[in-house]
C-alpha positions as CSV (number, residue, x, y, z in Angstrom):
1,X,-34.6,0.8,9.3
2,X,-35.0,-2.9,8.4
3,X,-35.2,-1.8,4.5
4,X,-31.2,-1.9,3.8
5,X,-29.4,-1.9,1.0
6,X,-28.9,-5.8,1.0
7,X,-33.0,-7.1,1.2
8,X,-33.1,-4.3,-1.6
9,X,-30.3,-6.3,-3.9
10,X,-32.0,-9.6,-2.6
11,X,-35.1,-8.2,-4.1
12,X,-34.6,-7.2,-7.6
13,X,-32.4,-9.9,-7.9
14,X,-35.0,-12.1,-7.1
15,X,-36.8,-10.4,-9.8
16,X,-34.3,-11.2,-12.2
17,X,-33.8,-14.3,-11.8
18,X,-37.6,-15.1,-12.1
19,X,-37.6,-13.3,-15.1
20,X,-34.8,-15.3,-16.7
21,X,-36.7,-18.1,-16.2
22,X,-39.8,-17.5,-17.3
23,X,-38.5,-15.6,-20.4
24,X,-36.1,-18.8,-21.2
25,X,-38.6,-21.0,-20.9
26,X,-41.3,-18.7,-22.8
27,X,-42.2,-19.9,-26.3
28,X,-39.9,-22.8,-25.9
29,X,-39.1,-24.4,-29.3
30,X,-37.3,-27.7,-30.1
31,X,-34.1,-25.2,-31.8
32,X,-33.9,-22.9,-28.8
33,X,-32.3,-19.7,-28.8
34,X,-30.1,-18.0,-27.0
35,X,-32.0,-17.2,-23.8
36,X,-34.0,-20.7,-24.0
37,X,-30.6,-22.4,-24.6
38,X,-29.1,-20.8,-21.4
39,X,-32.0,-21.6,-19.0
40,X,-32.0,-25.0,-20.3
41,X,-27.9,-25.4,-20.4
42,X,-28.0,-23.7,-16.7
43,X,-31.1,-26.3,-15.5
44,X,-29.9,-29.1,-17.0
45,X,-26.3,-29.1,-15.2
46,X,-27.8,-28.9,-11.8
47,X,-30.5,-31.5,-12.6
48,X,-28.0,-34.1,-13.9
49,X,-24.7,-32.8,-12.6
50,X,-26.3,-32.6,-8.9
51,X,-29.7,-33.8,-8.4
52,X,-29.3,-37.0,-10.1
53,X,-25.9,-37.6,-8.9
54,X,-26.0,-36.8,-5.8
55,X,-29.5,-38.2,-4.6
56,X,-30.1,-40.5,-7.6
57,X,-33.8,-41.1,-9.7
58,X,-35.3,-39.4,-6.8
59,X,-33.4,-36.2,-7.4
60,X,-35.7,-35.2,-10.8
61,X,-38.6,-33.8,-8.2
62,X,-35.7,-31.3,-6.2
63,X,-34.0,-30.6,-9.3
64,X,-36.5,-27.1,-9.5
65,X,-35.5,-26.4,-6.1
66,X,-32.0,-27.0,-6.6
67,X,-31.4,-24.9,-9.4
68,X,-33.5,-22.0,-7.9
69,X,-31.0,-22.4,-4.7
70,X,-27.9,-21.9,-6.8
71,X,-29.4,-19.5,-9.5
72,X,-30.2,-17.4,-6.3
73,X,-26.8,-18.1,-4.2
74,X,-24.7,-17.4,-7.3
75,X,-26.4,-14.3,-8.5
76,X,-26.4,-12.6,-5.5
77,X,-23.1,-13.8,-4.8
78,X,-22.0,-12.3,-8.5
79,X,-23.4,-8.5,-7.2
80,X,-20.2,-8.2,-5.6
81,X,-18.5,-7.6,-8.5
82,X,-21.1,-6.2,-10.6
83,X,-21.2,-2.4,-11.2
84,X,-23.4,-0.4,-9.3
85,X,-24.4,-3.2,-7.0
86,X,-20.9,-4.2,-6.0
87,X,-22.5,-6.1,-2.9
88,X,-22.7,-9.4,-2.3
89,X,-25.6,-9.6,0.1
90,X,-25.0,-13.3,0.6
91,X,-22.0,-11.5,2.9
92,X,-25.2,-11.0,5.2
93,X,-24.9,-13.8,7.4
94,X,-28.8,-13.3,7.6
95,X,-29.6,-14.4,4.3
96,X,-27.4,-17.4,4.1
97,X,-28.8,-18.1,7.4
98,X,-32.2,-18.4,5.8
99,X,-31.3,-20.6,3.0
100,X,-29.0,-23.0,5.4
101,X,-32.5,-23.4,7.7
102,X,-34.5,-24.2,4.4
103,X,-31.9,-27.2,3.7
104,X,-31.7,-28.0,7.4
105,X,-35.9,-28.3,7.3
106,X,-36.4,-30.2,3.9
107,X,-33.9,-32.8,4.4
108,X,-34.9,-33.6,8.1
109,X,-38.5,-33.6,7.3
110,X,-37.7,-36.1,4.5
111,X,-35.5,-38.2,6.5
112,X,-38.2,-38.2,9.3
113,X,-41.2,-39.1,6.7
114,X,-39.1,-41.7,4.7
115,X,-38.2,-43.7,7.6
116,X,-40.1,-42.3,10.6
117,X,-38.5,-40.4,13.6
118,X,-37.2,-43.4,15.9
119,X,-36.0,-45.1,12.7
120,X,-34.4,-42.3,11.6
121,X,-32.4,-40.6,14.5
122,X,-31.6,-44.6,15.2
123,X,-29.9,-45.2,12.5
124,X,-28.1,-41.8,12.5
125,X,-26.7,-42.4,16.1
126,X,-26.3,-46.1,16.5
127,X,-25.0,-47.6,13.5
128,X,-24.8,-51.2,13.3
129,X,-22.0,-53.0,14.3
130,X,-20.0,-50.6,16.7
131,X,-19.3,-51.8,20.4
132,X,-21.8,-51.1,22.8
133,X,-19.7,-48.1,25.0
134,X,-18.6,-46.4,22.1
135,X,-22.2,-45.6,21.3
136,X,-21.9,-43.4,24.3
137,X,-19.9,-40.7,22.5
138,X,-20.6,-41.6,19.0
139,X,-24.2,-40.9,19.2
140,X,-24.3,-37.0,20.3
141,X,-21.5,-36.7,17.9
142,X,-23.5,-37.7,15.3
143,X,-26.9,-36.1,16.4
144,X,-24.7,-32.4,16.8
145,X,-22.9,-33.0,13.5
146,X,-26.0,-33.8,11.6
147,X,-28.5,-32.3,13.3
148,X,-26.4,-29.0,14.7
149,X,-23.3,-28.8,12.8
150,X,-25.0,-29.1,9.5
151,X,-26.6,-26.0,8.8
152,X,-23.7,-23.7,11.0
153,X,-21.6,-25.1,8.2
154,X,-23.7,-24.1,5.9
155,X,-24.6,-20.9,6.7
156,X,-20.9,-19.9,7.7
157,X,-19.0,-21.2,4.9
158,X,-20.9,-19.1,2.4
159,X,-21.1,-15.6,4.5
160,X,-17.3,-16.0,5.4
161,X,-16.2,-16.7,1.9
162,X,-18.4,-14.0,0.0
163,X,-17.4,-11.4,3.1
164,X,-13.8,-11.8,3.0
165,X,-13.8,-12.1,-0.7
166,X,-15.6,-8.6,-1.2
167,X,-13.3,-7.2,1.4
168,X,-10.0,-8.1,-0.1
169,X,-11.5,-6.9,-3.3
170,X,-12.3,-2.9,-1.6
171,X,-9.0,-3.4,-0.1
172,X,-7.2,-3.5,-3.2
173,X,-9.1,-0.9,-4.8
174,X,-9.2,1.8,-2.5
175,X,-5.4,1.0,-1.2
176,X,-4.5,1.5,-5.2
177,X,-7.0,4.8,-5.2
178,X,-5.5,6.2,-2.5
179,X,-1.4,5.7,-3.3
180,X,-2.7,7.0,-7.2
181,X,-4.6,10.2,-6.2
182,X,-3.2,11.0,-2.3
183,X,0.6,9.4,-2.0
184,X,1.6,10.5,-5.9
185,X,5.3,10.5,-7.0
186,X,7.0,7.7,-8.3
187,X,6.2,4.8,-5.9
188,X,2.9,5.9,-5.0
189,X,1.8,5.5,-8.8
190,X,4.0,2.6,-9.3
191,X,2.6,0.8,-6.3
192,X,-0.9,1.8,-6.8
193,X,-0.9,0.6,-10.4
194,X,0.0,-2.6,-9.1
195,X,-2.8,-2.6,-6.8
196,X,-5.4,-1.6,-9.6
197,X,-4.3,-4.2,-11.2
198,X,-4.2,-7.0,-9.0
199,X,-8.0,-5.9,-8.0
200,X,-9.0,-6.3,-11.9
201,X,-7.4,-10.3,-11.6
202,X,-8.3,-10.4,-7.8
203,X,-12.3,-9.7,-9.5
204,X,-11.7,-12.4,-12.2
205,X,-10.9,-14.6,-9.4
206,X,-13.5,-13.6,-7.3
207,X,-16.1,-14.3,-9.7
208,X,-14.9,-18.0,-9.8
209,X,-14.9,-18.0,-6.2
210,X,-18.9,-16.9,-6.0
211,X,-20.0,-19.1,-8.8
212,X,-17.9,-21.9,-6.8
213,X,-19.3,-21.4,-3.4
214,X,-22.8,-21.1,-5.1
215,X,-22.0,-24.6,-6.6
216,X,-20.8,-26.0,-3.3
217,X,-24.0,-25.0,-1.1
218,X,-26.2,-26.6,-3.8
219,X,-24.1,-29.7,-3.8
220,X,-24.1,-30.1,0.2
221,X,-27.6,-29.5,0.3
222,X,-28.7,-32.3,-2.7
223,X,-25.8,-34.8,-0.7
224,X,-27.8,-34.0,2.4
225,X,-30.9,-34.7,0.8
226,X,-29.7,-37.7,-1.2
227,X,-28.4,-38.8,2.8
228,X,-32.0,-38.2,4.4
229,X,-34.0,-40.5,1.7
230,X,-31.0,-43.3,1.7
231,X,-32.4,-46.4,2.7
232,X,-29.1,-46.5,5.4
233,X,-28.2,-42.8,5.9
């Protein structure tokens, strides 16, 4: 059925995350405590660490958006190493598909509305002082790499990542199950002690990895934005 496990994680997640944020922001005080203080911490690094930096004073009216996309990437990300869950549902080349397309509208919709559509796919494929013929296969490059290529990479660069990370991961702990409880003897506990092992510094890793990517798709998307409303882009 179209109910999976994954739209389930997606879901409650969701849920979580709105929660967070309300409760942080609930009663807010001028000494904040401990929830208050880590919505605020958690907000205030995306709005000044990548809204404002990457798109400039513009960037304080995305910053919401922003940190909703990486609260979101990096918490479902982080359910693949999270008991019970152990999912990352961003894996799903589905829902990083979705998010990618969201990006790939808002930034082309503002570059189209800040400078107008002939303006704007101008100046992205015939940039000022280039000879004539070279326009000729500079311009569908740029059109496919901006247009095309930027949400593909997108999309891709998270799924593959969180996929290949979560499979390592079962790799390593069923491969250590396994030469624990079905090889036995000498090596078989040996080596799958090793393997239990490297899995519990492989997770550590792993979460660095999830929080990273989530970091990285938020940054691409505020650069791409910060590119669309450049007067030059």
């Amino acid at each position: 059925g179209w109910f999976t496990k994954p739209l389930l994680l997606v879901i409650i997640l969701t849920l979580v995350i709105a929660a967070f944020y309300l409760a942080s922001a609930r009663n807010a005080t001028i000494g904040p405590g401990k929830l208050q203080f880590a919505g605020e911490s958690l907000y205030g690094f995306i709005r000044n660490d990548v809204a404002l930096d990457a798109i400039g004073h513009d960037g304080l009216r995305f910053a919401p958006f922003l940190a909703t996309l990486f609260s979101f990437v990096a918490v479902n990300n982080l359910a693949g190493i999270i008991p019970i869950l152990q999912f990352p549902a961003t894996s799903h080349i589905a829902f990083p598909l979705v998010l990618a397309v969201i990006s790939w509208v808002i930034f082309l919709y503002l570059g189209i509305r800040r400078h107008g559509p002939v303006t704007y796919f101008k100046e992205m494929m015939f940039p000022p002082g280039i000879p004539v013929p070279v326009y000729f296969l500079l311009a569908p490059i740029e059109f496919f790499s901006t247009v095309i290529v930027r949400p593909i990479t997108l999309m891709l660069r998270l799924t593959f990542n969180m996929f290949a990370g979560h499979l390592v991961l079962l790799l390593f702990v069923l491969g250590g199950e396994h030469l624990l409880f079905e090889y036995g003897g000498f090596v078989g506990i040996l080596a799958g002690s090793i393997s239990i092992f490297g899995s519990i510094v492989l997770t550590g890793f792993e979460a660095f990895v999830q929080l990273l990517q989530a970091y990285v798709f938020t940054l691409l998307t505020a650069l791409y934005i910060g590119g669309a409303l450049a007067d030059e882009h």
